[in-house]
N, C-alpha and C positions, 0 to 999 in steps of 0.2 A: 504493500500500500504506500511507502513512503517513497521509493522510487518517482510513482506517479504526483503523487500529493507536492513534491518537492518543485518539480516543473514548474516553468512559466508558461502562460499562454503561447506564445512564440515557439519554445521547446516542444509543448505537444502539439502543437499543427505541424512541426516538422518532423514531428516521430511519427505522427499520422501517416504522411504524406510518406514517408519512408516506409511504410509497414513496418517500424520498428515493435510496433501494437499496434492490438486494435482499439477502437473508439469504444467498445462494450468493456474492454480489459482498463482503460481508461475510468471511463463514466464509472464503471463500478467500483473502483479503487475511491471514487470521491464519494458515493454513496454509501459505504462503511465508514470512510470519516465522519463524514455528516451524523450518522447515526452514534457513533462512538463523541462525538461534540456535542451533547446535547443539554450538557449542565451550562453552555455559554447562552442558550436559550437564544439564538443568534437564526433559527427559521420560525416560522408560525406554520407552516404547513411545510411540510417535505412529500417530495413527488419522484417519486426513484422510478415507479414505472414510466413514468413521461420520460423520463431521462434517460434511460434503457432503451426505451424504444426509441428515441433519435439517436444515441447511439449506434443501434441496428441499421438504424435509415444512411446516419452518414459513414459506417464500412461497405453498405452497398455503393452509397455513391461515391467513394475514393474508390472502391475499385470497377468503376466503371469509368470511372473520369470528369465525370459531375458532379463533385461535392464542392460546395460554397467557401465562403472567409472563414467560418468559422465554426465547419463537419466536424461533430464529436469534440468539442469543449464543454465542458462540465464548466456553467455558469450561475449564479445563484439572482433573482427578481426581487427586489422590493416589491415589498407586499402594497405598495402605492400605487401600480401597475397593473391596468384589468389585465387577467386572464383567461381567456374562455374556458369554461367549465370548473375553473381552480378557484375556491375561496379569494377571494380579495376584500380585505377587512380596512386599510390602512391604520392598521393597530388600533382600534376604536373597538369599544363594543356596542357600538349600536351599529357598525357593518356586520356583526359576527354572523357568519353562515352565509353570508349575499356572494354569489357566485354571477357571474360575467359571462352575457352572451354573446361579447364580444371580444377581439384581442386589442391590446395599445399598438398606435404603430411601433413604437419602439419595440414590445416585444414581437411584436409578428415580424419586423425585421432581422432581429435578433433568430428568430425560430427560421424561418427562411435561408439565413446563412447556415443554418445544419446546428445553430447551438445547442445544448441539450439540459435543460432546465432542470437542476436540481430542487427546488421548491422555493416557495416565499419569503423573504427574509424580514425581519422584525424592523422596529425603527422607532421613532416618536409618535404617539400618535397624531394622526395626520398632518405627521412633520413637524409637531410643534413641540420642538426640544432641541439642547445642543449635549445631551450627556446618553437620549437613549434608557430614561427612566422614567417618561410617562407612558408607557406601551400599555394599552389596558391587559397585554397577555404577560406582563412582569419584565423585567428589566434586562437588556441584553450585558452583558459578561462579556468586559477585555480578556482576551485570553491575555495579555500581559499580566505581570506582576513587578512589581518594586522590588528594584534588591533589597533582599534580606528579608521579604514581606509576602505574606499571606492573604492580605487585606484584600476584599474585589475591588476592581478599578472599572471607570466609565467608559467605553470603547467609542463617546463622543457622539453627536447627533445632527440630526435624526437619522442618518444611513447608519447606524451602528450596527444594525446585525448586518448592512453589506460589508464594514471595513471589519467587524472579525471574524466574519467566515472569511473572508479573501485575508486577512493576517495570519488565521490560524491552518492554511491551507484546507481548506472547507473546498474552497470552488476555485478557479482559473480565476475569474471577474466575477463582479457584479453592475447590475445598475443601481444608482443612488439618483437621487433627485437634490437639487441646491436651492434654496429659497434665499440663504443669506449665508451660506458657509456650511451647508448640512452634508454637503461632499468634502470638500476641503479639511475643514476643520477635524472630522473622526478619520480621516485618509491622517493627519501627522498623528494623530492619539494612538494610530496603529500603528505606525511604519510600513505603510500601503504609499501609494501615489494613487490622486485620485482627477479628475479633470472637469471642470462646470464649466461645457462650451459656449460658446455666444447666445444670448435669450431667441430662441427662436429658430436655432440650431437643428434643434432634433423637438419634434413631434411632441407637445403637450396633449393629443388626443390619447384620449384612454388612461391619462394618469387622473387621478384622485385629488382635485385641484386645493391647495391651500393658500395661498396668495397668487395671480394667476398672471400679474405683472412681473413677477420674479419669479417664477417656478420655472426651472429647469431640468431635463434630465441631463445625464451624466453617468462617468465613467468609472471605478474603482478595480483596480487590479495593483500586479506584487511590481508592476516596470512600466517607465513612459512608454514604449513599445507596446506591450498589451491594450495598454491605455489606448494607444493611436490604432491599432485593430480594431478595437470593440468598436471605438469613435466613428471610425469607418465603415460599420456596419451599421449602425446607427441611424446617423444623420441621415438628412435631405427633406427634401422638401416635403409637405403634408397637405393638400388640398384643403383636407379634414380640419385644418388648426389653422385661422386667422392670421395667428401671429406665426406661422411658419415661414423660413426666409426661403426665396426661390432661388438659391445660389449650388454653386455644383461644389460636391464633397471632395476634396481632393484624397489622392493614395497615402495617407498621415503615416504608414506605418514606414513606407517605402521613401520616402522624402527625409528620414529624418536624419538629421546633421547635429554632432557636436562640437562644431563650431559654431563660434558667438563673433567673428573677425566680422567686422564694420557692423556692427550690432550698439546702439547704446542704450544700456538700463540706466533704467532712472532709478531714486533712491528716495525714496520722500520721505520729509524730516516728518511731517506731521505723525508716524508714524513710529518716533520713536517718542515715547511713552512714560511717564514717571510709573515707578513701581513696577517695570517690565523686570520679568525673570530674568535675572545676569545670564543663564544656558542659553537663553532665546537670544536674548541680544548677542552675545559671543557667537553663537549657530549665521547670526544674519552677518555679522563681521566677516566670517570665515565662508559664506555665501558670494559676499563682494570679490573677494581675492578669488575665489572658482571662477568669476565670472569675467573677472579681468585677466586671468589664466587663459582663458578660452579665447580670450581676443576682443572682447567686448570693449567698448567707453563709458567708464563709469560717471554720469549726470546727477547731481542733484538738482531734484526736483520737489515743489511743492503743490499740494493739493490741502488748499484752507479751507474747503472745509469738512476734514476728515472727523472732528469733532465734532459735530451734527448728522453725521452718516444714522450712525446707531440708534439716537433718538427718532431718527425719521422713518429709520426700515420699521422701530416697534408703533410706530401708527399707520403705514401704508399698510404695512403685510395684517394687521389684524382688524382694519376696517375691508379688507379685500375678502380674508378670514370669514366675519360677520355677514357677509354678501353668499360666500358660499356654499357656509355650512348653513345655510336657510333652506336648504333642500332636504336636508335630514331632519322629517317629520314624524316618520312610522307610517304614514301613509302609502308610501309604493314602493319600499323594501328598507328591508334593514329593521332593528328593531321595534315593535312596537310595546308602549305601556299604555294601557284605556283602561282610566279607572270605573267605578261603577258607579255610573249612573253620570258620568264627568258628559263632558261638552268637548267640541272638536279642539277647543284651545287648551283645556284640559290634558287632555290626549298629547298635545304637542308639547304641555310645560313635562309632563312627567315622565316621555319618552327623551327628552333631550338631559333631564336630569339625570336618569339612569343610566341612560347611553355614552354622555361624552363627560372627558377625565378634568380634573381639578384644573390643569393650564387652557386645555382646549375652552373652557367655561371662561378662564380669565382672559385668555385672547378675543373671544367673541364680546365678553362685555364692553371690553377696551374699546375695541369694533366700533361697535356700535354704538359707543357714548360720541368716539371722536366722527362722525358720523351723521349725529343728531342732531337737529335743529338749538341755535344757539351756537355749535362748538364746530361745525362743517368749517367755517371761515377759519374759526382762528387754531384748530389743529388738520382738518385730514389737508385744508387745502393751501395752509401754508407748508405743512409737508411737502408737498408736490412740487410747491416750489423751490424747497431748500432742494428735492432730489435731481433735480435741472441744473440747480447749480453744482454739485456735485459731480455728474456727467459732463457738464462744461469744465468743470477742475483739472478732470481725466482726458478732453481734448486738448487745452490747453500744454496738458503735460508731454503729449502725443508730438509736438510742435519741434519739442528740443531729446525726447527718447524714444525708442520702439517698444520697448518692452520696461515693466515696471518690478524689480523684487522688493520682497516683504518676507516679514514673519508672515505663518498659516494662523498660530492659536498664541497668543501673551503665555502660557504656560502647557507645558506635558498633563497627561489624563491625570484627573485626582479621584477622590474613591467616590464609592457609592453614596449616594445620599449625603456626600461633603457640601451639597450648595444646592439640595429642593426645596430647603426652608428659606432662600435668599434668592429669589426671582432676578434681582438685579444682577448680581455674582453670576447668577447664571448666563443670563444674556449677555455678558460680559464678553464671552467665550468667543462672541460674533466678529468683533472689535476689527477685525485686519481682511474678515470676508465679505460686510455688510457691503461694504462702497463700491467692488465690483457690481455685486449684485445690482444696487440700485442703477446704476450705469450699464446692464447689459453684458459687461465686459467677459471675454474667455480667463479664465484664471485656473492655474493649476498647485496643486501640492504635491511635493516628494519627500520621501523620508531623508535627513541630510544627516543625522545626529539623533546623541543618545545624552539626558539631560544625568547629573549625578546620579540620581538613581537608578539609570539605567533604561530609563520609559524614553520611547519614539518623540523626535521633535521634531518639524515642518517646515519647508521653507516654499513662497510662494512666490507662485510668476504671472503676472494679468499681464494682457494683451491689450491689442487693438480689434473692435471690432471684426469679427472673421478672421480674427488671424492666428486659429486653432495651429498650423503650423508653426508659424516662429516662438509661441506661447511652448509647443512638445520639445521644437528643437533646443530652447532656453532651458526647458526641466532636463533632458536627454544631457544637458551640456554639464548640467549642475550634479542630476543623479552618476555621472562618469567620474568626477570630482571626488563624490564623495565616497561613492564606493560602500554606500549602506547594504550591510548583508546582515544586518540582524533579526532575530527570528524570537517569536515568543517561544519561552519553553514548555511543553507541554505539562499540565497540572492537572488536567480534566480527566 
């Protein structure tokens, strides 16, 4: 099993293609993991015979000569993601049991290239988390650990059961979705590299919308290469989705360069931080020398108002929030509670009380206070405005650099339940994700370092609109630098 489980996505499509194995010898080696990782509570549904069975499908078609990007990879779905016929909950339990009679473009893309879906993976519910502990199906499990420590740690959110089934060699990839750092951020808690391509990128249809201005899918695997496969299977254009961009996907995998010669990062001060973890800031020190290493010109840049980012994503993304979870009534699926003798509103107060969890309840209030008549003016729609200028920051910065690094997270994962009692603390976590977000921007994470204790730390690269390339080739440059091969130790 550990043979297979050890692979990168890249390694098995070309032990595939070699008939080194096969895609059943494959797929099943991950389907005993999965099962044997179950204390990281890191799936909500596992699906071994879907997975078997595409496996089947694509050794028939590598040896016929028809098998896709990505024949017999054992991949793992955010459970944010419909699935035809599979549970999809987005960790809620007022979805529990609602099954999909339809597929996301993303995954039928994904299924299409020959993937082979090992089952649903846990998260925040409906994304609204950065540690992966409001899951109404209980909390996903780092498989790290602290030197010297026993203690559980947070595997970061909301894709937390994507970054540690893909840390813990679980699955090749997964998908994650980014609202404001929900891929990036649990990508460095892991020691994954994870990628949130440009807003509009890949396919918002068929995902489980939580703020619908920023919601992005995305990529989570163990190398920028994986990373630029999956990406590439992924993307393109979506009839189906509004805001889908009509531009052509380039070969990410096949393009990719680590070289940074005539490349210049910007460095932006606003971004260095009082009370920033001395690991983190030393990691981004030792980030700029990888990068001038590679041939880069190193720019300082400024973006004022990086300190209004954070306040503005927590009133866009949860009056967005308020708009869309007004469809979960118990009326046309999902759960219901009707009390006796109650009235349709009735009906609606007590299915949305029993159904959705203590944060989801606080984002929708937020919602819809900043929302309401009286407070529209002077919060959701001076938000709006602060978020223009923010994107304006990020052109502006575009003028004198191509590419921008950063810290991923102000600090390594901390434990369980260190910061559910402190809302603010928690969103804190957003701090160096949020501003792409609000701006559209592609931005990636790579493992770069390992902080005193030993836990995974992050270093981030945002882009230029569509420019998912120089964004992989800038990680590709930095992950070769640093040479991260650390592995959580097995505990489970």
């Amino acid at each position: 099993m550990t043979i297979f489980t050890d692979l990168t996505l890249l390694a098995m499509r070309d032990g595939l293609a070699a008939r080194d194995f096969t895609a059943r010898e494959l797929v099943g080696a991950h389907v005993t993991a999965v099962e044997a990782a179950r204390p990281l509570n890191a799936f909500i549904v596992e699906t071994p015979e879907i997975a078997l069975a595409a496996a089947d499908a694509a050794d028939a078609a590598l040896a016929n000569g028809s098998a896709g990007l990505l024949a017999g990879i054992p991949v793992g779905i955010k459970d944010l993601f419909c699935t035809k016929g599979v549970q999809t909950t987005a960790a809620s339990a007022i979805l529990k049991g609602f099954t999909p009679r339809y597929e996301s473009t993303v995954t039928a893309r994904l299924f299409d290239a020959g993937a082979a879906m090992l089952g649903k993976l846990n998260l925040d519910e409906f994304a609204m988390g950065s540690s992966n502990e409001t899951s109404a199906f209980g909390p996903v499990i780092s498989p790290w650990r602290a030197l010297g420590s026993q203690a559980p740690l947070v595997p970061g959110g909301s894709s937390g059961g994507s970054s540690a089934a893909v840390a813990a060699r679980l699955c090749a990839a997964a998908t994650g979705t980014d609202t404001g750092g929900s891929i990036r951020q649990p990508a460095a808690f892991t020691g994954i590299a994870g990628i949130k391509p440009t807003y509009g990128r890949c396919s918002r249809w068929g995902i489980i919308a939580f703020a619908s201005s920023l919601d992005q899918a995305g990529v989570m695997a163990r190398t920028v290469a994986d990373c630029a496969l999956m990406l590439e299977a992924m993307a393109g254009y979506d009839p189906k989705d509004s805001t889908s961009l009509n531009a052509p996907v380039p070969a990410y995998a096949k393009a990719l360069s680590g070289s940074l010669k005539g490349k210049r990062i910007g460095i932006p001060r606003e971004y260095r931080m009082d009370g920033m973890d001395s690991a983190v800031d030393a990691l981004w020190q030792q980030g700029i020398a990888w990068a001038r290493d590679a041939g880069a010109e190193i720019v300082d840049v400024s973006l004022p108002h990086t300190g209004e980012a954070l306040p503005t994503y927590y009133i866009v993304a949860p009056a967005e929030a308020s708009s869309n979870l007004a469809r979960y009534d118990g009326v046309r699926y999902g759960m219901r509670v009707a009390p006796d003798g109650g009235t349709l509103n009735d009906m609606y107060e007590a299915t949305r009380a029993a159904g959705f969890g203590h944060e989801v309840k606080r984002r929708i209030m937020i919602g819809t206070y900043v929302l309401s008549a009286g407070y529209y003016d002077a919060y959701y729609l001076k938000a709006q405005k602060v978020r223009a200028l923010i994107a304006q920051d990020f052109e502006h910065a575009w003028e004198s650099c191509d590419l921008l690094l950063t810290p991923t997270a102000p600090t390594a994962a901390f434990g369980l339940g260190a910061k559910m009692a402190d809302p603010i603390a928690m969103y804190l976590n957003d701090v160096f994700t949020v501003p792409a977000s609000l701006a559209g921007l592609p931005a990636m994470s790579i493992p770069a370092g390992l902080d005193p204790d030993g836990l995974p730390l992050g270093l981030q690269i945002i882009g230029r609109p569509l420019d998912e390339q120089g964004v992989l080739n800038a990680s590709y440059a930095l992950e070769q630098a640093a040479g991260f091969v650390a592995a959580p130790t097995r505990w489970w």
